[in-house]
C-alpha angles and dihedrals in degrees: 000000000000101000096053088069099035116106135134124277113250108209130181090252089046131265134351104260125264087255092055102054128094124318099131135119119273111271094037111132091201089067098060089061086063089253126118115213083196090072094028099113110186088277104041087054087057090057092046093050093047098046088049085057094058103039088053086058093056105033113018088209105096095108093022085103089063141084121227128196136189113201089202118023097206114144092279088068098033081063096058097031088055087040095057099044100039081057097048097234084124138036107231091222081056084059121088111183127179146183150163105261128014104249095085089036087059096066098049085045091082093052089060101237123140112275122199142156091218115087090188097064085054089050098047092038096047130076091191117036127182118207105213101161119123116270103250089047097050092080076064112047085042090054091048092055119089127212118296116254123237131339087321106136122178139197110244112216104192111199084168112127121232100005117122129235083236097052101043086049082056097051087036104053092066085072094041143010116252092357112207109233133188118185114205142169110211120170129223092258083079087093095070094041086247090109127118111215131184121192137180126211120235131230096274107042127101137230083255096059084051091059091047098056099043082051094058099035091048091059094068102015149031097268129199135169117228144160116284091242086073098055099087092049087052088048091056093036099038114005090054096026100090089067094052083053108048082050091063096048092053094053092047091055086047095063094044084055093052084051092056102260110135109271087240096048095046089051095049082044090051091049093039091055099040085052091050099038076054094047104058090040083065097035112030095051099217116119121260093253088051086055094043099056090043086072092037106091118184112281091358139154086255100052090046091055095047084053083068096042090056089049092049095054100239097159094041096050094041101053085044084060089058095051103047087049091056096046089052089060091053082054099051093049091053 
C-alpha cells in the first residue's frame, strides 16, 4: 500500500538527495514525498521545506501522491479542502470527506472529491486526516472509530477548538498506537487562499510532520508554528476574527447607505477599504497607530470620527471580543 504512493520528490535544481529519500516507517506521509524525517536535521528541514515550496509553485504535484481525509466536513473544513484543491496541492479524486448527514457532503460532490457516512473508512483510506468536528461531538465520533488495520499510520490534523494535544493523543490512542498528532487554528479565509493559520506539533510527530503541514497551511493562508499555550488566544484573535470583522464591514456600509451611497456600492467600498487599510499594516511596516494618525489631519473629518469610535469604546470592546472568544475555546477543551 505504501509502495503504491511512494515515489521521489522532482524539484526545479534536480532530485531530493540519496539521504533524503525514504527510510521511514510504513504510514509516514513524509516518505512518500521521497524525504525521510529520520535524516531531516533543523537545516536540512529548511532546505526541504524551501525546495517543496517551490516545487509546489512550478508543478503543483508535490502531495498529489496522498490521501487526505476530513472526519466532519463543516465550513471550517469546506475552507481547506477548497483551498487545497482550488490550489492544486490535492487531486480531488486524492480527497475522502465524510459526515453525518448529507447537507455539508453536497456541497464537496461537485469538487469531486470521495463522500461517505463512515469516519472510519476516511481514517483507514487516508494517510493525512484532518479532524474538523466540533469539539463536544468529537468523545462521540472517537468512540464510534475502530482500531486501525495493519501498519497503516496516519498524520492527525486537529482544527477542534479547544481540544489538547494531551488529551486527542489519549482518545486517539485507543485506534492506534503513538498517534501523531498535529493541533492547528486555521480561519475560513482559507478558502480563498487570504487565512492565517498557527499549528504545534504532539508528542509523537515528527519534524517532518511539521514540514508537511506547513506545506500544506502555507498554500491558502499565512502559516506559523507556536507553542500550544498560545492556541486559545489565536483562536480569539484569528480563528474568530473574521467575524469581528465582517461585522465591521457591514456596519460601514451601513453607514455609507444612511448617507445616501447605494446599499451595493457602499458594501464593495467598505470591503475594498478594509482589504487596503490591511494591506499597508502587512507591507508598509509602521505600526497601525503610526497609519491612523497619517489620515487623521487636525481638526479633520477623521479625527473627529475617531472622537466618536473612542466613545464608543471600539478598542475596549474589541480586545474584550478577543478574550471572551479565547476563553470560550479553554471551556470547550474541559
Amino acid at each position: 500500500r505504501n509502495n503504491k504512493y511512494r515515489r521521489q520528490l522532482q524539484t526545479p535544481t534536480g532530485t531530493v538527495p540519496q539521504s533524503h529519500q525514504s527510510r521511514q516507517p510504513p504510514g509516514n506521509i513524509f516518505s512518500k514525498m521521497g524525504v525521510s524525517d529520520d535524516v531531516v536535521q533543523p537545516k536540512q528541514a529548511e532546505a526541504v521545506v524551501q525546495d517543496t515550496i517551490i516545487h509546489l509553485e512550478t508543478t503543483k504535484d508535490c502531495l498529489k501522491p496522498a490521501k487526505i481525509g476530513f472526519v466532519g466536513s463543516g465550513n471550517m473544513a469546506q475552507a481547506l479542502l477548497n483551498g487545497f484543491v482550488n490550489k492544486g496541492l490535492v487531486e480531488a479524486s486524492n480527497v475522502w470527506a465524510s459526515a453525518p448527514s448529507d447537507r455539508n457532503l453536497a456541497k464537496l460532490k461537485p469538487l469531486g472529491v470521495h463522500t461517505t457516512h463512515d469516519n472510519g473508512l476516511v481514517i483507514q483510506e487516508c494517510d493525512i486526516v484532518f479532524l474538523s468536528v466540533k469539539p463536544h461531538l468529537f468523545i462521540e465520533v472517537n468512540a464510534g472509530l475502530s482500531p486501525i488495520e495493519g501498519d497503516h499510520k496516519p498524520l492527525f490534523i486537529s482544527i477542534m477548538t479547544g481540544i489538547s494535544i494531551e488529551k486527542l493523543e489519549q482518545m486517539l490512542s485507543g485506534i492506534v498506537q503513538n498517534p501523531r498528532v498535529v493541533r492547528t487554528m486555521p480561519n475560513t479565509p482559507c478558502m480563498v487562499s487570504q487565512g492565517c493559520c498557527v499549528y504545534c506539533l504532539g508528542s509523537n510527530a515528527t519534524d517532518a510532520d511539521g514540514i508537511i503541514v506547513k506545506t500544506m497551511l502555507s498554500s491558502v493562508a499565512l502559516c506559523e508554528q507556536v507553542p500550544e499555550s498560545q492556541l486559545d488566544g489565536i483562536c480569539g484573535l484569528a480563528g474568530s476574527g473574521p467575524a469581528y470583522i465582517y461585522a465591521v464591514i457591514e456596519a460601514l456600509a451601513d453607514g455609507g447607505v444612511k448617507m445616501g451611497i447605494p446599499r451595493q456600492l457602499a458594501q464593495s467600498m467598505a470591503a475594498q477599504m478594509v482589504k487596503g487599510a490591511a494591506t499597508m499594516v502587512l507591507e508598509s511596516g509602521k505600526h497601525p497607530g503610526q497609519l491612523k494618525d497619517e489620515v487623521c489631519s487636525p481638526g479633520g473629518t477623521t479625527i473627529t470620527a475617531m472622537h466618536k469610535l473612542e466613545t464608543g469604546g471600539l478598542r475596549g470592546t474589541l480586545m474584550s471580543a478577543v478574550e471572551a472568544s479565547a476563553q470560550r475555546s479553554k471551556e470547550l477543551g474541559k
